[in-house]
C-alpha positions as CSV (number, residue, x, y, z in Angstrom):
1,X,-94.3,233.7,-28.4
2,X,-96.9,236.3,-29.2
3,X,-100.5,237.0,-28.2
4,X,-102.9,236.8,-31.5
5,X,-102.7,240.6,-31.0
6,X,-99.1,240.6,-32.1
7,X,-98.7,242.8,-29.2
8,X,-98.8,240.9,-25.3
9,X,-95.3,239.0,-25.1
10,X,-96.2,234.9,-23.9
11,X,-92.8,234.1,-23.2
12,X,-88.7,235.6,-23.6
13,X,-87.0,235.7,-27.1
14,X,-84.3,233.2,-28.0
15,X,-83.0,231.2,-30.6
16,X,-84.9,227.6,-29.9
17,X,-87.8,226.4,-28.5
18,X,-86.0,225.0,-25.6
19,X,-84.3,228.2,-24.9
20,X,-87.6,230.0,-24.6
21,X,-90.1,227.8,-23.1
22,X,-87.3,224.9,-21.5
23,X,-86.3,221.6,-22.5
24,X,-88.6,219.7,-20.7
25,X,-91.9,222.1,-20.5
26,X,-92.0,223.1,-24.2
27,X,-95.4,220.8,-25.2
28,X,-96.7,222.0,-22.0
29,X,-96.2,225.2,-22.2
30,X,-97.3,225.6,-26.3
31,X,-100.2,223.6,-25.1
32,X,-101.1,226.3,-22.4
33,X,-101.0,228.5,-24.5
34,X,-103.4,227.2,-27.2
35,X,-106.1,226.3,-24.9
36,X,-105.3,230.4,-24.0
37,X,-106.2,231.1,-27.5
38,X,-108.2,228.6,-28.7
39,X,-108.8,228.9,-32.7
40,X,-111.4,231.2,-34.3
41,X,-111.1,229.3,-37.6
42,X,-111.4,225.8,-39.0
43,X,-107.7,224.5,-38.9
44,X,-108.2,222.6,-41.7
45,X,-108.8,226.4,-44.2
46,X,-105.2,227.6,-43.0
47,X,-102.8,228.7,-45.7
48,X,-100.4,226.4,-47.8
49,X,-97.0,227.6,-46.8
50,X,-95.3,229.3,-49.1
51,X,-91.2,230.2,-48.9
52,X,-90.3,234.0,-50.9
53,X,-87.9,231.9,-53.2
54,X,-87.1,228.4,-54.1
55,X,-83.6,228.5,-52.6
56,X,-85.0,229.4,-49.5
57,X,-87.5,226.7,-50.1
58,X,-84.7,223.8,-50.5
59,X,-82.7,225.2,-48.1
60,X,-84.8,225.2,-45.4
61,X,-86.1,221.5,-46.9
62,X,-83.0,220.5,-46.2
63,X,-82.1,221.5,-42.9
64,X,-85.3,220.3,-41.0
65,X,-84.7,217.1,-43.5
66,X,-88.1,217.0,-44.7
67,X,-89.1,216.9,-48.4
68,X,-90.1,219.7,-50.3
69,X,-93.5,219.7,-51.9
70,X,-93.0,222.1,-54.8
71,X,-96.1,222.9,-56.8
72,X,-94.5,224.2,-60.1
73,X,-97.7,226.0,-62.0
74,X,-98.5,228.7,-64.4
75,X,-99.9,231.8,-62.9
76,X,-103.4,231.9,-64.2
77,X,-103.9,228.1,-61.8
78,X,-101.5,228.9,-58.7
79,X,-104.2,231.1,-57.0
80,X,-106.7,227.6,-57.6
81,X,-104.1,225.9,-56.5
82,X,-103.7,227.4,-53.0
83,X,-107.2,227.0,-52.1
84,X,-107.3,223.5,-53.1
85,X,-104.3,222.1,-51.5
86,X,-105.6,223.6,-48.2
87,X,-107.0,220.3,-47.4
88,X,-103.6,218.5,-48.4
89,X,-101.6,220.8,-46.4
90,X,-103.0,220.5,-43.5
91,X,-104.2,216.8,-43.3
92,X,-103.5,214.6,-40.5
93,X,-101.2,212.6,-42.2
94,X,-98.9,215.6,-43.9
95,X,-99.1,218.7,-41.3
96,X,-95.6,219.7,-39.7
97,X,-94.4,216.6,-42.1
98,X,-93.5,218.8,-45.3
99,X,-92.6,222.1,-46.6
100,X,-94.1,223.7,-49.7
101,X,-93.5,226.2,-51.9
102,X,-95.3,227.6,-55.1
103,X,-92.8,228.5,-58.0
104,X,-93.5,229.4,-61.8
105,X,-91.2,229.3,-64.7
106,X,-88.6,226.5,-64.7
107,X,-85.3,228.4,-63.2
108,X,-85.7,226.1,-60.3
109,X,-85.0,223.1,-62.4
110,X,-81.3,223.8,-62.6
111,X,-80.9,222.9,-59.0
112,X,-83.1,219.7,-59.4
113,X,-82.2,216.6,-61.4
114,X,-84.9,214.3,-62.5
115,X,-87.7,216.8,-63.4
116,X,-90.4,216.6,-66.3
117,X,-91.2,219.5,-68.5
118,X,-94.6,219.7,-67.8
119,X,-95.7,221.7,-64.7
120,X,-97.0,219.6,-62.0
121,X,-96.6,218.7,-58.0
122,X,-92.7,217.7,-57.6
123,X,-91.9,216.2,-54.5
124,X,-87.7,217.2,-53.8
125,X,-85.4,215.0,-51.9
126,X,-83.3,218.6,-51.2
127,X,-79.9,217.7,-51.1
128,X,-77.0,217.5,-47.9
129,X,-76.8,221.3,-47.6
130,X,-80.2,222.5,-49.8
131,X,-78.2,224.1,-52.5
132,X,-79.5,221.2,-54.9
133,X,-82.0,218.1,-54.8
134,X,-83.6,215.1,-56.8
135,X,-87.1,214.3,-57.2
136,X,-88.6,211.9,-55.8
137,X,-92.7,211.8,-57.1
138,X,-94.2,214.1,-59.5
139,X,-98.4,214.6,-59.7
140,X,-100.0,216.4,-62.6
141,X,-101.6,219.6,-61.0
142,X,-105.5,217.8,-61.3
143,X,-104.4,215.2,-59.2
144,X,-106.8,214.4,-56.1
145,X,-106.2,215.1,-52.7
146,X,-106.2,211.2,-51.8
147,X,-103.9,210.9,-54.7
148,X,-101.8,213.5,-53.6
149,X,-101.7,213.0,-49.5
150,X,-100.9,208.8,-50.1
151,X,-98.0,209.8,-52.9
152,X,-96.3,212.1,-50.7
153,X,-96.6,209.6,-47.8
154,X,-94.4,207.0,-50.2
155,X,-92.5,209.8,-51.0
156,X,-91.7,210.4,-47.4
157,X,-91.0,206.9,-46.3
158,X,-88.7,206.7,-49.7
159,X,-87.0,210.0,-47.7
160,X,-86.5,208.9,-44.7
161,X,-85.4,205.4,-45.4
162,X,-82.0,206.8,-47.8
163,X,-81.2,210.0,-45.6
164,X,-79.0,209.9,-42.2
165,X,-80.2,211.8,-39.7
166,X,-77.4,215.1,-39.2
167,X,-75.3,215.6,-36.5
168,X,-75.3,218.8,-36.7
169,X,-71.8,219.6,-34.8
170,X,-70.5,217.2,-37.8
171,X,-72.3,218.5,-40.5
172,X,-71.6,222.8,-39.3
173,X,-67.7,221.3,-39.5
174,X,-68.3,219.8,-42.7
175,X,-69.8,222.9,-44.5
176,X,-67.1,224.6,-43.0
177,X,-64.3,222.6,-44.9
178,X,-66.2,222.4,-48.1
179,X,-67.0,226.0,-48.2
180,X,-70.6,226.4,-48.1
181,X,-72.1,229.5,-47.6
182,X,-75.7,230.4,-48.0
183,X,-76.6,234.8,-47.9
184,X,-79.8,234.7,-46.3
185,X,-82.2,237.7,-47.1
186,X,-81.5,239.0,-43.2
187,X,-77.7,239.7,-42.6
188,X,-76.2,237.5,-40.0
189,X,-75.4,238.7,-36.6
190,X,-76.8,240.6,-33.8
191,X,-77.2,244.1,-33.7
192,X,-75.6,244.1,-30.3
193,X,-74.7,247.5,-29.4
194,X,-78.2,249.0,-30.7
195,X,-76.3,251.2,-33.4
196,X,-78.4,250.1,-36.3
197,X,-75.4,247.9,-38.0
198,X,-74.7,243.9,-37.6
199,X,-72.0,243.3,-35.2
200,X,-69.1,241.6,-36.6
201,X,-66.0,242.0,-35.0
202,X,-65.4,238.8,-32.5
203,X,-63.8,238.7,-29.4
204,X,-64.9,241.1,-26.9
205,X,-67.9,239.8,-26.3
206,X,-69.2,236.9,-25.4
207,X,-67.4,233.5,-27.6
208,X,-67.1,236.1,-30.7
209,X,-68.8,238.9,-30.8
210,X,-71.8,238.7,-31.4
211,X,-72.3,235.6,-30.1
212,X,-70.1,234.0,-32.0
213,X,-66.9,231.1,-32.3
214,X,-64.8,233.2,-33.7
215,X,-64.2,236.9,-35.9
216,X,-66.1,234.9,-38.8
217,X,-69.4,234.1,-36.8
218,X,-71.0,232.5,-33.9
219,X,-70.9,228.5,-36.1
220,X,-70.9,228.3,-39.9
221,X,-74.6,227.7,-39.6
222,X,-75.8,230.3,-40.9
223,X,-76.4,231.8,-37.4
224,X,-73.7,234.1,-37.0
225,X,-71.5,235.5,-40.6
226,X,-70.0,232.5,-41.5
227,X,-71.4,229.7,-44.1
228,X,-74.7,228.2,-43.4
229,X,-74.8,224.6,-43.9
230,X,-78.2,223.7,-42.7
231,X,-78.5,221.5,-39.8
């Protein structure tokens, strides 16, 4: 956790929440700290998320099992688009519920079954381990905000009423078998000897290395250099 200086450190770094700010004091803590730093801006202007690639997108989709809100237009409307889904984004009703992510073109659609030609808003059920989905709702790009907000609510229930929740132990075990692997844009490992390269080599220290079960990586979820099933 970071002051909105970027610079004054709030709390230790660690993998999770719970590792930095507890198990039990994490809401009190985050909420310390926003009454610290209480907003500047209307909440309600922030920025549509926005992933650097669409199989980031589903991947990540996938492992917080959340639908992906993909809004699929042509370049001369995406910049539109981003100011007038603000209000979407961060609506009661949708905030922290959804990812999204702006694409153009149509190479997406070979991961997605169930898609329309046309450019729209395409609401993804991402699939077990985000390397495919389905869609669930699709909204022409002038649909309304109310339209928009009370589709992906019924796209949400739809969600959450055909998906098991993961265990992730079973599902990390389950990639493993089937082979997934997912390369992330930021090599996996820890640099733990300060030399510049990602430590690899298990065994000597810690459960494998660099943290890890193993010479392959610390799980085969994506946190160490194994596979990365999402969780």
């Amino acid at each position: 956790m970071l002051a909105p200086d970027g610079q004054e450190w709030l709390s230790r770094a660690s993998r999770g929440p719970q590792q930095v700010l507890g198990r039990s004091g994490a809401t009190q803590a985050l909420s310390r700290y926003a009454l610290m730093y209480p907003a500047k801006a209307d909440t309600k202007d922030a920025l549509v998320q926005d992933f650097h690639s669409f199989r980031q997108a589903l991947n990540v989709a996938s492992a917080d099992q959340r639908v992906l809100v993909l809004i699929n237009a042509p370049a001369n409307q995406e910049s539109k688009l981003r100011e007038s889904l603000r209000s979407v984004a961060n609506a009661e009703a949708v905030i922290g519920r959804f990812h999204f992510d702006f694409e153009q073109g149509t190479q997406w659609k070979s991961k997605i079954t169930g898609t329309r030609n046309e450019p729209g808003i395409v609401l993804i059920h991402p699939g077990e381990f985000g390397l495919k989905g389905k869609v669930l709702k699709q909204l022409p790009l002038t649909a309304g905000s109310e339209q928009i907000i009370a589709t992906m609510q019924q796209a949400n229930a739809q969600f959450a009423a055909t998906t098991e929740k993961k265990v992730y132990s079973q599902h990390v075990a389950k990639g493993s078998r089937e082979g997934i692997y997912f390369e992330g844009a930021v090599p996996y490992g820890e640099d733990r000897d300060g030399d510049g390269e990602i430590d690899r080599r298990g065994g000597d220290r810690g459960r494998g290395g660099f943290g890890g079960r193993g010479a392959g990586g610390r799980d085969a979820g994506g946190r160490g250099a194994g596979p990365r099933p999402t969780p």
